[in-house]
C-alpha positions as CSV (number, residue, x, y, z in Angstrom):
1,X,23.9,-7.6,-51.5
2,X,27.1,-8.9,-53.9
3,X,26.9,-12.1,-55.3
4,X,30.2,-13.6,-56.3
5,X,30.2,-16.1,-58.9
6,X,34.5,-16.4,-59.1
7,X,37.2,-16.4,-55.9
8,X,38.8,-13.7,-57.7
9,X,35.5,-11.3,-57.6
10,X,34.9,-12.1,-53.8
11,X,38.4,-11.4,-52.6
12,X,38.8,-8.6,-54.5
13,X,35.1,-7.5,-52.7
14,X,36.6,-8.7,-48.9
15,X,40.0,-6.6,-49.9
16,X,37.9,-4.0,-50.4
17,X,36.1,-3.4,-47.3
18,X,38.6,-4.7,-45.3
19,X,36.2,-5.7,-42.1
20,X,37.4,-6.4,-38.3
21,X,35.2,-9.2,-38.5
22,X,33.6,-11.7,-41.3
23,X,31.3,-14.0,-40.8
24,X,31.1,-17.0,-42.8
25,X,27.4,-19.5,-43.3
26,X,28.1,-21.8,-45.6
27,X,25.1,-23.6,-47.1
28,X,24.5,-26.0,-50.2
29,X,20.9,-23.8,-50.6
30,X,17.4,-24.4,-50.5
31,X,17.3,-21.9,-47.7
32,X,15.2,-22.2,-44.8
33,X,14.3,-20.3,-41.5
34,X,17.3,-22.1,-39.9
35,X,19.6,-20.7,-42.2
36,X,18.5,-17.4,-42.0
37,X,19.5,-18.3,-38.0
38,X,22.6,-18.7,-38.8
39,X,23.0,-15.2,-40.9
40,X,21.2,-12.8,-38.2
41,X,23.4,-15.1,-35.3
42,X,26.7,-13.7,-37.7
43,X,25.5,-10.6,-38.1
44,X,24.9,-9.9,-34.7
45,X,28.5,-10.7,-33.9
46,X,30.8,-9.4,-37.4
47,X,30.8,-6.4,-39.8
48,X,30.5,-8.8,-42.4
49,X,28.4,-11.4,-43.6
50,X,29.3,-14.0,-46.1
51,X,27.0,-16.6,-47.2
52,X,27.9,-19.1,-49.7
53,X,25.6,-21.5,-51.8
54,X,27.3,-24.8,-53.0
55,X,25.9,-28.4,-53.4
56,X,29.2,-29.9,-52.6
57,X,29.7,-33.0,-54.5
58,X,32.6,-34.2,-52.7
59,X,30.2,-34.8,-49.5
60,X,27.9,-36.9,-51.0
61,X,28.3,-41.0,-51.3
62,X,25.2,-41.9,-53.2
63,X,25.0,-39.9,-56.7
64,X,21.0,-40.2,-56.6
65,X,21.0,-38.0,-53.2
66,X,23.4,-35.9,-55.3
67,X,21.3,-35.7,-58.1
68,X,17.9,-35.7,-55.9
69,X,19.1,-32.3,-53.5
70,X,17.1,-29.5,-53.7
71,X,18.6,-26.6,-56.0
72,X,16.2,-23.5,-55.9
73,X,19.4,-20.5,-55.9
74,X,16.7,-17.6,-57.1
75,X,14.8,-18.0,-54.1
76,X,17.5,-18.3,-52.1
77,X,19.0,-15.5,-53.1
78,X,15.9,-13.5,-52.2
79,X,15.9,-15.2,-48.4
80,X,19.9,-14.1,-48.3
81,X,19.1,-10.4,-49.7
82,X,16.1,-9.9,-47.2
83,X,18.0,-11.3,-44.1
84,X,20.6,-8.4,-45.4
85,X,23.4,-10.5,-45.9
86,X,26.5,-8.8,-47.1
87,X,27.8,-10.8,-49.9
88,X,27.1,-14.2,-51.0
89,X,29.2,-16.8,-52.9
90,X,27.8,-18.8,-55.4
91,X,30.9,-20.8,-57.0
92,X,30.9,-23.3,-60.0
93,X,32.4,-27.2,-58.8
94,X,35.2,-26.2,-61.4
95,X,35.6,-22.9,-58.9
96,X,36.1,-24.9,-55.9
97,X,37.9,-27.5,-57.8
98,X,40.3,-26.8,-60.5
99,X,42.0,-29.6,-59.8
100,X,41.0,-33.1,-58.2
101,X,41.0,-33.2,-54.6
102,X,42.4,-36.4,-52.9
103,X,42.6,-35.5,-49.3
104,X,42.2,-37.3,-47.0
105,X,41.5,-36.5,-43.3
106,X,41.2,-38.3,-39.9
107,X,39.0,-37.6,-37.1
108,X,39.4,-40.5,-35.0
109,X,35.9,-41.6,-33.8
110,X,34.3,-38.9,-35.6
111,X,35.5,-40.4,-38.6
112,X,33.8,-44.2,-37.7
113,X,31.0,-43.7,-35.8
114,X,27.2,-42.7,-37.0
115,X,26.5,-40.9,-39.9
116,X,30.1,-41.8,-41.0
117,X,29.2,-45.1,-40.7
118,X,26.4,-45.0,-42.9
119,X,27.8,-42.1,-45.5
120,X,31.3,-43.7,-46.2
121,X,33.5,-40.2,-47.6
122,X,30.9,-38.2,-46.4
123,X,32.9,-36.3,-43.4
124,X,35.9,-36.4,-45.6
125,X,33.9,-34.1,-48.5
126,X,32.4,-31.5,-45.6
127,X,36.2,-31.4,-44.5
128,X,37.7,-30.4,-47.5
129,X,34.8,-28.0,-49.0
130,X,35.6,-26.2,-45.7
131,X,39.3,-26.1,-46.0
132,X,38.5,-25.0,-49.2
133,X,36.1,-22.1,-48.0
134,X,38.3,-21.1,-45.1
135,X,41.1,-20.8,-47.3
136,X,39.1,-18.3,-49.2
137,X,37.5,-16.1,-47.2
138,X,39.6,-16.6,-44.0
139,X,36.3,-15.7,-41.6
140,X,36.3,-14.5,-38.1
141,X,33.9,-16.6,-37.5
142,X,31.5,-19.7,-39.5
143,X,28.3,-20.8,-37.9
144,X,26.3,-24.3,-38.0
145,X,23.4,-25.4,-36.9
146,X,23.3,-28.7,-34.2
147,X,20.8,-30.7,-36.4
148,X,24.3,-31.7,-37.7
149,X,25.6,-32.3,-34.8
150,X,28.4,-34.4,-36.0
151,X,29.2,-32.6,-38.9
152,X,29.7,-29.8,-36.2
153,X,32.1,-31.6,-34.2
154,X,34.3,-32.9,-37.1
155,X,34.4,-29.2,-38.3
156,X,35.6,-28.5,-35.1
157,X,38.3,-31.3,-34.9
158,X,39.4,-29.9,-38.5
159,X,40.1,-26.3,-37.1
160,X,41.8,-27.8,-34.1
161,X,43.4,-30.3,-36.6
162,X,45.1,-27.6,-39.0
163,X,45.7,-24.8,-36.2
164,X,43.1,-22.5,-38.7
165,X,42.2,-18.9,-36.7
166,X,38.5,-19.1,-37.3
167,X,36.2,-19.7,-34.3
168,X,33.4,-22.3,-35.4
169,X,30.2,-21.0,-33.8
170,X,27.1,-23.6,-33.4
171,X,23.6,-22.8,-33.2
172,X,20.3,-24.5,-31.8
173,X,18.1,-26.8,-33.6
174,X,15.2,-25.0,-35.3
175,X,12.0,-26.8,-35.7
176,X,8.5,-27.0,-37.4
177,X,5.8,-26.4,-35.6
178,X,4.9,-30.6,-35.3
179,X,8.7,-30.6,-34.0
180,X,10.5,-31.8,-37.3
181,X,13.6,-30.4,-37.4
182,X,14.0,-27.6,-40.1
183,X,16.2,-29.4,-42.8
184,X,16.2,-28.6,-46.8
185,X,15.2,-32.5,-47.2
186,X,11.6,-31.5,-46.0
187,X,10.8,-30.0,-49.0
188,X,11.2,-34.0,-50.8
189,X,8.2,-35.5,-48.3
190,X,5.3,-35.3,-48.9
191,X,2.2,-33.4,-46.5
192,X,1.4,-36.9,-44.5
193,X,5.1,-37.8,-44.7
194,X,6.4,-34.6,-42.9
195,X,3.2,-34.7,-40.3
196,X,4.2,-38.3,-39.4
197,X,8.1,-37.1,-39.5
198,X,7.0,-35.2,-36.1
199,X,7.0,-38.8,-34.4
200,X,11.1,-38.4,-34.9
201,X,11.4,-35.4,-32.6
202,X,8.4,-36.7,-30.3
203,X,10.4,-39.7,-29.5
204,X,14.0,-38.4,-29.1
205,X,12.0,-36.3,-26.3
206,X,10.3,-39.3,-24.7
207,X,13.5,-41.2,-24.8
208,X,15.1,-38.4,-22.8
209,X,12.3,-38.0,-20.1
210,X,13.4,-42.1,-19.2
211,X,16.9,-41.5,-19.4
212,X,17.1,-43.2,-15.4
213,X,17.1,-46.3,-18.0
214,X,19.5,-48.7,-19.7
215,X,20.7,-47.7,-23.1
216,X,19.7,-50.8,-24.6
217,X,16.0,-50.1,-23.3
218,X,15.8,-46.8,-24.0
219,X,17.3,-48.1,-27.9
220,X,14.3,-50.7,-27.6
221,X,11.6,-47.9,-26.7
222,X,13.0,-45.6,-29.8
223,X,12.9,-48.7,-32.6
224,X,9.8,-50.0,-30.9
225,X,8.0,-46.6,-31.5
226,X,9.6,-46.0,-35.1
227,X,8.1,-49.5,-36.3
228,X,5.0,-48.2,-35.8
229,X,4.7,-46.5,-39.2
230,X,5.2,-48.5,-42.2
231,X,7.6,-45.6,-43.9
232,X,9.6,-45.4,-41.5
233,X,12.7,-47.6,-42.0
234,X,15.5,-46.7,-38.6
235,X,19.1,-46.5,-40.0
236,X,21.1,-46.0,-36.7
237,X,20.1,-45.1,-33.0
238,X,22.7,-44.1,-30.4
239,X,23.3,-42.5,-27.2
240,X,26.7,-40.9,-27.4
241,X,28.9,-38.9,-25.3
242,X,28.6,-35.3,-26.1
243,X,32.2,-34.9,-26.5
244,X,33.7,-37.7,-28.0
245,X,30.9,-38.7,-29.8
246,X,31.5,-42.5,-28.9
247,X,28.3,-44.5,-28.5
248,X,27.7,-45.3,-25.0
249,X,26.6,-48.8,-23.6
250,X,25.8,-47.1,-20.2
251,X,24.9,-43.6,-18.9
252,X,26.8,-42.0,-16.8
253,X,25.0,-39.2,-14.5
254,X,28.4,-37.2,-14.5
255,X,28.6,-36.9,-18.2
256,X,26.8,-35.3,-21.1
257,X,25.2,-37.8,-23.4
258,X,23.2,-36.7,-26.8
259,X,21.1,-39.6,-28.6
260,X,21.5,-39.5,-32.6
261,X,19.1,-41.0,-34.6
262,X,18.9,-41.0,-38.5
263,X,15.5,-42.7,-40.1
264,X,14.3,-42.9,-43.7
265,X,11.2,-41.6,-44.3
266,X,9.4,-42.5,-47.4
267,X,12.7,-42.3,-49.8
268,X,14.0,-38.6,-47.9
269,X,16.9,-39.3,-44.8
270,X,16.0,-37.3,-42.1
271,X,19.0,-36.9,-39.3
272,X,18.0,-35.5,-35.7
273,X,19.3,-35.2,-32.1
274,X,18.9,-34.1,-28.7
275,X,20.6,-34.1,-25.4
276,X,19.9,-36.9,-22.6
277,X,21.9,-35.7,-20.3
278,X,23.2,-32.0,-20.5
């Protein structure tokens, strides 16, 4: 396995062997199974594998989550090398930005809505770092996981947006064994934190087994059962429409509906999702 620390080094590498297909997972590290996922999913499907590390500033609104994220690149590097990954790209912020960036996108409801709600910039940041990437590495294909379910659909809506020939790939939710969903924030709770943190997925799959009720009960249910645990603080909860990603006020048996939820545990934000409707 290559890593690439410059652009120059990992064109000059992709020139080289001159694949049919690349695969692209982009990932700001502290790799876990799920990301592994994401590189066997792309290896299955390409000739070539890229990976990338990057804790992308530009994405991040508060500079104490910045400052806070997980950065282990050693081990991670050790995950991407066993999973047989190809090459991996570890740039430098002044790599990925020699100059500032002052782009700015819009994704209509995606850009409003949820997370972007509560992580003003955020979406903005994930769309330009991917620009970015897909300017460099022009993939076949990228992959991402639907924990980040938004994040997936405004990736999306950027590749649609700018007409760019990659096909964005999404992959399943993987989860802990209590049902947390696999997310490099884990590793900031604590042992009781992340056994209560099972409540999250628990309850997203209670919610959907009464999905014959209103939206505002089924909101009522969700909060009711969050406020059980003193840690627990709810930031948003919404039932959306699996396409546009508007919040819904009523369900529709017709459509596909997907309820969000993203809740503070302790000081770690945990983000989660699963369908009502499919």
């Amino acid at each position: 396995m290559l890593v690439c620390h410059t652009i120059k080094a990992l064109k000059k590498y992709l020139s080289k062997k001159g694949a049919k297909s690349v695969g692209f997972v982009p990932t700001m590290g502290a790799l876990h199974d799920a990301h592994i996922s994401l590189i066997n999913a792309s290896k299955k499907e390409n000739d070539l594998t890229v990976g990338s590390i990057f804790v992308n500033p530009q994405q991040f609104n508060n500079q104490s989550d910045l400052d806070k994220y997980p950065r282990s690149v050693v081990a991670d590097l050790d995950k991407l090398e066993l999973a047989q990954c190809d090459v991996v790209f570890v740039p430098s912020v002044e790599e990925m930005y020699p100059q500032k960036v002052e782009k700015e996108f819009d994704f209509g409801t995606l850009s409003v809505v949820m997370e972007a709600a509560h992580r003003p910039g955020h979406f903005n940041g994930v769309a330009i770092v991917i620009e970015r990437f897909f300017e460099i590495i022009n993939p076949t294909r990228a992959y991402f996981g639907e924990k980040d379910f938004q994040q997936l659909a405004v990736i999306k809506a950027l590749v649609k947006q700018l007409e760019l020939p990659v096909e964005i790939v999404s992959c399943p939710i993987l989860r802990e064994s209590n049902g947390l969903a696999m997310s490099s924030r884990n590793e900031r709770l604590s042992e009781v934190e992340k056994k209560q943190a099972g409540a999250i997925n628990r309850t997203l799959q209670q919610v959907a087994a009464q999905k014959n009720k209103s939206v505002e009960a089924l909101k009522k249910y969700f909060l009711d059962e969050m406020s059980q645990y003193e840690n627990f603080k709810v930031e948003y909860f919404e039932i959306a429409d699996a396409e546009t990603l508007k919040p819904a006020d009523s369900l529709d048996e017709t459509k596909k509906y997907i309820a969000f939820t993203a809740v503070n545990v302790g000081e770690v934000r945990l983000i989660d999702n699963m369908p009502i409707i499919d």
